[in-house]
C-alpha positions in Angstrom: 126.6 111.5 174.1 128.4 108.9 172.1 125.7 106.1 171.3 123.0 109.0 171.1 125.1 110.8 168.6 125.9 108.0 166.6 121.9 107.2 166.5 120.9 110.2 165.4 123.5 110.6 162.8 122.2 107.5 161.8 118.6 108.9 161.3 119.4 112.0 159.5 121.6 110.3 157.0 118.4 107.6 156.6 116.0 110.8 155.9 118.3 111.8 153.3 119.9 115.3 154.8 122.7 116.5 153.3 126.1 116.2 154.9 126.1 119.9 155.7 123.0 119.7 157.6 124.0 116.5 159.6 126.9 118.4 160.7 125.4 121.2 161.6 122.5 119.3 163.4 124.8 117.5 165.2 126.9 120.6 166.3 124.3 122.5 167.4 123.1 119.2 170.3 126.2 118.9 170.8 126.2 123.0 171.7 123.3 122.5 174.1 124.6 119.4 176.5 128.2 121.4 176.5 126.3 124.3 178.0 124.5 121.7 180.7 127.3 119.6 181.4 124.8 117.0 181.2 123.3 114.0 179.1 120.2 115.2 176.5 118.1 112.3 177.5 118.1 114.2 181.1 116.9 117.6 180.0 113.9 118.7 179.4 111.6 121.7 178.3 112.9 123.9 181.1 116.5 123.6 180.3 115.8 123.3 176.7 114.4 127.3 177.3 117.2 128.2 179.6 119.7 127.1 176.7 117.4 129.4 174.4 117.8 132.9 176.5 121.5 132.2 176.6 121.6 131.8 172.3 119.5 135.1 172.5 120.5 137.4 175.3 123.9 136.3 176.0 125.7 135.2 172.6 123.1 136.9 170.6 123.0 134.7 167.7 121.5 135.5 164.4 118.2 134.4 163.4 119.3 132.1 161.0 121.5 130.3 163.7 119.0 130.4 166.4 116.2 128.6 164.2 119.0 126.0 162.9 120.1 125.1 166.7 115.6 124.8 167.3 115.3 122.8 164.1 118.2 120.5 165.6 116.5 120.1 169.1 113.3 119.1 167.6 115.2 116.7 165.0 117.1 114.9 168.1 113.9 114.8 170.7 111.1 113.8 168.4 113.0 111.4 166.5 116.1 110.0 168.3 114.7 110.2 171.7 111.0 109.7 170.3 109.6 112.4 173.0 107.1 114.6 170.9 105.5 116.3 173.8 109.0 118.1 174.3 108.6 119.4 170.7 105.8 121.1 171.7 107.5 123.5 173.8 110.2 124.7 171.5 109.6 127.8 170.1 111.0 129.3 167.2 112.3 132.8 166.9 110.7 135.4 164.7 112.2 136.6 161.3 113.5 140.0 160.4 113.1 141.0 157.2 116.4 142.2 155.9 116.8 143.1 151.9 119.2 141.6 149.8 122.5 143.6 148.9 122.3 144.5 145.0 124.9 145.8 143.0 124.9 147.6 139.9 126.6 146.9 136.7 129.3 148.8 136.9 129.7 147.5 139.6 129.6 144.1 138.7 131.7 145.1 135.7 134.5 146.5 137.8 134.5 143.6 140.2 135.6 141.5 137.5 138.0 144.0 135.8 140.1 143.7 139.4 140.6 140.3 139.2 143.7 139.3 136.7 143.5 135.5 137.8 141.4 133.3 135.7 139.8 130.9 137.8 138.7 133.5 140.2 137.3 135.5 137.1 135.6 132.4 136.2 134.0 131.5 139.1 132.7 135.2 140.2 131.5 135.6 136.6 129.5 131.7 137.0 128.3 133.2 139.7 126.5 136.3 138.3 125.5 134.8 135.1 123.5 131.8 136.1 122.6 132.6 139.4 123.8 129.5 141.7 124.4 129.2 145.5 128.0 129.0 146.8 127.2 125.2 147.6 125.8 124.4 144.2 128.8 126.3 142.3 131.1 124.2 144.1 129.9 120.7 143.3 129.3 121.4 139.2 131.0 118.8 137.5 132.6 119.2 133.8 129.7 117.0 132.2 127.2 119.4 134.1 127.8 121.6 130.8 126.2 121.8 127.8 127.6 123.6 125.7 124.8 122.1 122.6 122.0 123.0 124.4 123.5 126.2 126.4 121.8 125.0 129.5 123.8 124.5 132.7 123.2 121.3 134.6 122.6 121.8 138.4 122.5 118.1 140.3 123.4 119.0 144.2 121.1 121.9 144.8 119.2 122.8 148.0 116.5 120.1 148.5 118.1 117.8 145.8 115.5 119.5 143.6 118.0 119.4 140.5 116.9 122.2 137.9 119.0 123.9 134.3 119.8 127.1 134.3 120.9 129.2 130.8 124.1 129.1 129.8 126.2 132.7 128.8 127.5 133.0 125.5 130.3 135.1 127.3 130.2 133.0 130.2 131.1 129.7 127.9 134.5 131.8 125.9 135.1 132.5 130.0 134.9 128.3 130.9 136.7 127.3 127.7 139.7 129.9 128.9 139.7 128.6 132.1 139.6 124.9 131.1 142.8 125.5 128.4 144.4 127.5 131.8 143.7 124.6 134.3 142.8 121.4 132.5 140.1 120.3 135.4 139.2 116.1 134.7 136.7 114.7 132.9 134.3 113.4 135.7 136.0 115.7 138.2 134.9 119.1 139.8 134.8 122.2 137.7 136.4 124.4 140.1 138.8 121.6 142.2 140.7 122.4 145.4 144.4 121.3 145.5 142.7 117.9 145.6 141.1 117.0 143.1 138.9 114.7 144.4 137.3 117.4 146.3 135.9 120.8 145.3 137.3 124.1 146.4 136.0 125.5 149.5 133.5 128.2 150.3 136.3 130.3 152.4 138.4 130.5 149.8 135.4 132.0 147.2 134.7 134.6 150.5 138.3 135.6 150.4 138.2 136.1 146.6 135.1 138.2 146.8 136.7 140.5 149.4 139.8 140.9 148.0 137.9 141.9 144.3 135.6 144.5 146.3 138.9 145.7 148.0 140.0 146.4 144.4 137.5 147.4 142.6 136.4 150.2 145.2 133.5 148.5 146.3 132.3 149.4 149.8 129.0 147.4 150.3 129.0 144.0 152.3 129.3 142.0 149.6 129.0 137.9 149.8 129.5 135.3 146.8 125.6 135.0 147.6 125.1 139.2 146.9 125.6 137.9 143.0 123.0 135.7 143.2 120.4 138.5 144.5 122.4 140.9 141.7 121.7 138.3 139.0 117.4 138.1 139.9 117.3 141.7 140.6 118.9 142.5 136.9 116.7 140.1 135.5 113.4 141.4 137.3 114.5 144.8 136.1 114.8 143.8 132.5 111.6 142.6 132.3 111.9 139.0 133.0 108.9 137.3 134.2 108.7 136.6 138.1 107.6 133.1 137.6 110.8 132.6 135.5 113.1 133.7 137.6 111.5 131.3 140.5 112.4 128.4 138.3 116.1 129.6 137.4 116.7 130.2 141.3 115.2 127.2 142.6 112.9 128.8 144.9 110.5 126.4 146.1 107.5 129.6 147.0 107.3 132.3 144.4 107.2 134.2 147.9 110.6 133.8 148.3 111.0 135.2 144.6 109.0 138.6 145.4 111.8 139.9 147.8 113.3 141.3 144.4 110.5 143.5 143.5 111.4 145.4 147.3 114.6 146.2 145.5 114.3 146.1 142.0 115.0 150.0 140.4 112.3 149.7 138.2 109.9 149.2 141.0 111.1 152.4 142.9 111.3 154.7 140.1 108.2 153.8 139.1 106.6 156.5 141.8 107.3 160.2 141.6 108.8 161.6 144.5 106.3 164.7 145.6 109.0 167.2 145.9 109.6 166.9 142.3 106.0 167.8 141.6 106.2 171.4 143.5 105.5 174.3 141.3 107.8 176.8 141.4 110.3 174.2 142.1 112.5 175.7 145.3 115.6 178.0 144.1 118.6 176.4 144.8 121.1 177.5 147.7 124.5 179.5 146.2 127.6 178.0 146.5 128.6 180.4 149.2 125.6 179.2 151.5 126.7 177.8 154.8 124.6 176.3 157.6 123.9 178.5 159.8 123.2 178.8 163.4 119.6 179.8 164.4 119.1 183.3 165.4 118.8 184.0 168.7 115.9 185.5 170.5 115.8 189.1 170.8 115.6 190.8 174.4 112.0 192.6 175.0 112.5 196.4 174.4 111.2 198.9 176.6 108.0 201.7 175.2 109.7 204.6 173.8 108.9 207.9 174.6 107.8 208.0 171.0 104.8 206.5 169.4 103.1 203.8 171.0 102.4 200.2 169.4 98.7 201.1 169.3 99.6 204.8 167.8 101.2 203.6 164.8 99.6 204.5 161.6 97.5 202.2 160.2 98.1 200.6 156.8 95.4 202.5 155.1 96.1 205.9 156.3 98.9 208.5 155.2 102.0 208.3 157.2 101.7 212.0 159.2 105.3 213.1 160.6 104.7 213.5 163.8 107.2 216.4 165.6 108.2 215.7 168.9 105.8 217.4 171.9 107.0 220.4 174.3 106.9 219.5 177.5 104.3 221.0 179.3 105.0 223.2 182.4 103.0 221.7 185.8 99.3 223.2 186.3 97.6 224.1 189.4 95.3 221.3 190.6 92.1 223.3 189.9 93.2 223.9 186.2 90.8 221.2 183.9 92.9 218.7 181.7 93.5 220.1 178.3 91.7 217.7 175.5 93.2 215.5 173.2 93.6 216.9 169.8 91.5 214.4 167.4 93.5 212.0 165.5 94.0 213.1 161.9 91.1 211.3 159.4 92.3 209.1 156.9 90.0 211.3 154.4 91.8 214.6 154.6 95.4 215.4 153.5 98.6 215.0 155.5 99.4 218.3 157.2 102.5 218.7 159.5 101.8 219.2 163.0 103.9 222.3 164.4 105.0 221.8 168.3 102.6 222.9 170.6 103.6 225.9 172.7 104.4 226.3 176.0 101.4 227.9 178.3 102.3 230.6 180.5 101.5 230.1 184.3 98.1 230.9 185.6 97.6 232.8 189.2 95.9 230.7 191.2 92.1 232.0 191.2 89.5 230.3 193.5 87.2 228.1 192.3 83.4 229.2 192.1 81.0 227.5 194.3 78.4 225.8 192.8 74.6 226.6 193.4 72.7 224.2 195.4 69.8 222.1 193.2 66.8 223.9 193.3 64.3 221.9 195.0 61.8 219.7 192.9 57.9 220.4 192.7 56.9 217.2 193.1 59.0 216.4 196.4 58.2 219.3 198.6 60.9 219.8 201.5 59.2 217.6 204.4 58.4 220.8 206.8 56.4 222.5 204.5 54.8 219.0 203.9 53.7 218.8 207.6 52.0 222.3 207.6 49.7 221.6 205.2 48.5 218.4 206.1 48.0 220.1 209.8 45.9 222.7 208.3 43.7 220.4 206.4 42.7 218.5 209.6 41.9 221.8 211.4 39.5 223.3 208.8 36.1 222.3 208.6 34.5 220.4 206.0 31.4 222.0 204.5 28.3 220.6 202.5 27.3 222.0 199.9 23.3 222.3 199.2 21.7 219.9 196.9 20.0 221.7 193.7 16.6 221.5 193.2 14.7 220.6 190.0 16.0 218.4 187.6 19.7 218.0 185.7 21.3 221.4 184.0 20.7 221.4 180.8 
C-alpha cells in the first residue's frame, strides 16, 4: 500500500495530528492488510469485521488498542479512500471502567528517597508536582519555566490545547540542582536524551519508575502516568476544587476529572461502615484462636430404656428423681392391665418414688360369665308380639249403649 500510505500520511499530517498519532494510525492499516494479504481499497465491511474478531478473540487486545486500530480504519476509508458508507459499519468496542492506581505519600516520599541519581529524582518529582503526561514532560523546554511567575509552561500537550500549571517551591531548588548537575541548553529540552536535539524517551522514564518501586518496596503496578492520578487524587483530598483540578490536568470534560472522587480517601471515609455501629461491638477472638473445622453431624441415638423425649420434665415443674422400675413378672391373659400411676402435679412437692414391688403370681381363676341384657319394655321379643295381636283379632268388639238425657254434669 505504498501510494495509499503515502496519501493518507499526507492527510493526517494536513489535519494537524500529532506524529505519534500518524504513526500509530498508520501502523494499525498497515496491521489490517498484513492480516489479509491483500490491498485496503479491496476490502470491505465484511473483512473489515473478520479483522475485528481476530483483535478481540484471538490476540485479545486492550480496549484502548482496539478503539485506536477502529479510529484508524475509519480515518483511512472515509478520508483516503472517501467511502463513508464503510464507516458506518465499524463498530467500536465498549469501555471498562478501570480506577486509577493511587499512591500515598509515603509512598511517594519513599519512591523518591530510592533514587540517588539526580535527573531521575527530578523528573519523577516534575512528575508528581505539576501533574503532566509522560509525553508533555518530555518535550518541556528550559524557557517553559518561570521561575518569576512560579507557573510551568506546557506548549505540546494532548490536543495542542497549551495550559500553565503551578510551579513547586521544592520542585524549583529540585530543577536548579539538576540544571548546575547537567547544564541542559538554552532553547533545548529539559530532560535531553544522549542527543540533545531530541528528548529522552518514554522507555527509559518506565525503567526508572520500576527500578524506584523495586527500591522503595513498592508492590502496586505503578506507571510514570500513576503520578499523575497521585497528584489529582492528593489535590481532590486536600480540598482543591474539582473544577481546578480540570484546568491543571487538561481534561477537556470535567467528566473525565470526577474519576478522582471514585478514589479519593476523603470520599470513602466519609461513610461509616455498619459493623462499626453494632452495639456491643463483637469480642475479639484470643490469640490462641484457630480456624477450626466444622463439627460433624452427630449419629441419631437410639430411645433409652429411660425417660422418653416426651417424659422429660417440663421447664416449669420440679425435677422428680425418678428410680428405675422392677420388672414386672408375666400375667395371665385374663388379668386387667394395671393403671398408670398419675403424673406428679406441678402444684405439690417433689416426693421420691420408691420401686414398685414385684406381684406375686395369681392361680388362674375362670372368668365370670356375664348376664345376658335384660330385654327392653318397649321392644317386646317378637313371639310374644305375635300372640297378642292374634288374640285381638279373635275377640269380639262390643258397643257400648248410648246414655240417655243430656251431658253429665
Amino acid at each position: 500500500m505504498g501510494a495509499l500510505r503515502e496519501k493518507m500520511e499526507r492527510d493526517l499530517k494536513i489535519r494537524g495530528y500529532s506524529a505519534k498519532t500518524v504513526s500509530t494510525y498508520l501502523q494499525c492499516v498497515r496491521d489490517f492488510v498484513i492480516y489479509h494479504a491483500r490491498s485496503p481499497d479491496q476490502l470491505g465491511p465484511e473483512e473489515i469485521n473478520q479483522y475485528q474478531y481476530h483483535l478481540t478473540e484471538e490476540r485479545q487486545v486492550s480496549w484502548a488498542y482496539f478503539n485506536q486500530a477502529v479510529c484508524a480504519l475509519k480515518f483511512f476509508y472515509r478520508v483516503t479512500l472517501g467511502k463513508d458508507w464503510i464507516v458506518k459499519h465499524i463498530p467500536y468496542a465498549r469501555r471498562s471502567q478501570r480506577l486509577p492506581v493511587v499512591l500515598s505519600q509515603d509512598e511517594v516520599l519513599a519512591i523518591f528517597k530510592a533514587l540517588d541519581n539526580v535527573k531521575h529524582r527530578a523528573i519523577l518529582m516534575t512528575l508528581y508536582a505539576t501533574g503532566l503526561r509522560l509525553d508533555e514532560l518530555l518535550h518541556l523546554t528550559v524557557q517553559d519555566i518561570d521561575s518569576k511567575r512560579m507557573l510551568i509552561h506546557v506548549r505540546h500537550s494532548k490536543g495542542r490545547r497549551q495550559r500553565y500549571v503551578m510551579l513547586s517551591p521544592r520542585l524549583l531548588v529540585i530543577l536548579r540542582e539538576y540544571y548546575k548537575a547537567a547544564f541542559p541548553k538554552i532553547g533545548q529540552y529539559l530532560f535531553p536524551s544522549k542527543h540533545d536535539d531530541k528528548p529522552l524517551s518514554s522507555t527509559t522514564v518506565y525503567l526508572i519508575v520500576q527500578r524506584a518501586c523495586r527500591l522503595a518496596g513498592v508492590t502496586k503496578l505503578v506507571s510514570p502516568h500513576s503520578l499523575r492520578h497521585t497528584f489529582a487524587t492528593h489535590l481532590f483530598e486536600a480540598g482543591t476544587n474539582l473544577r481546578v483540578i480540570q484546568v491543571l490536568l487538561g481534561h477537556k470534560y470535567l467528566s473525565t476529572t470526577a474519576i478522582y472522587t471514585h478514589v479519593a480517601k476523603t470520599t470513602l471515609s466519609a461513610a461509616t461502615s455498619p459493623l462499626d455501629t453494632l452495639a456491643p461491638a463483637p469480642a475479639p477472638l484470643p490469640a490462641s484462636a484457630t480456624l477450626a473445622a466444622p463439627p460433624a453431624a452427630t449419629a441419631t441415638k437410639p430411645p433409652s430404656a429411660g425417660l422418653a423425649k416426651s417424659d422429660a420434665p417440663s421447664s416449669h415443674q420440679p425435677t422428680v428423681p425418678v428410680a428405675p422400675a422392677a420388672t414386672p413378672a408375666a400375667k395371665p391373659p385374663s388379668a386387667a392391665p394395671a393403671k398408670p400411676s398419675p403424673a406428679p402435679s406441678s402444684h405439690q412437692p417433689t416426693v421420691p418414688v420408691a420401686p414398685a414391688a414385684t406381684p406375686a403370681a395369681k392361680p388362674p381363676s375362670a372368668a365370670p360369665a356375664k348376664p345376658s341384657p335384660a330385654p327392653s319394655r318397649s321392644t317386646p321379643p317378637a313371639p310374644r308380639r305375635a300372640e297378642k295381636n292374634a288374640a285381638k283379632k279373635s275377640k269380639p268388639t262390643s258397643k257400648k249403649p248410648a246414655r240417655k238425657g243430656g251431658a253429665s254434669c
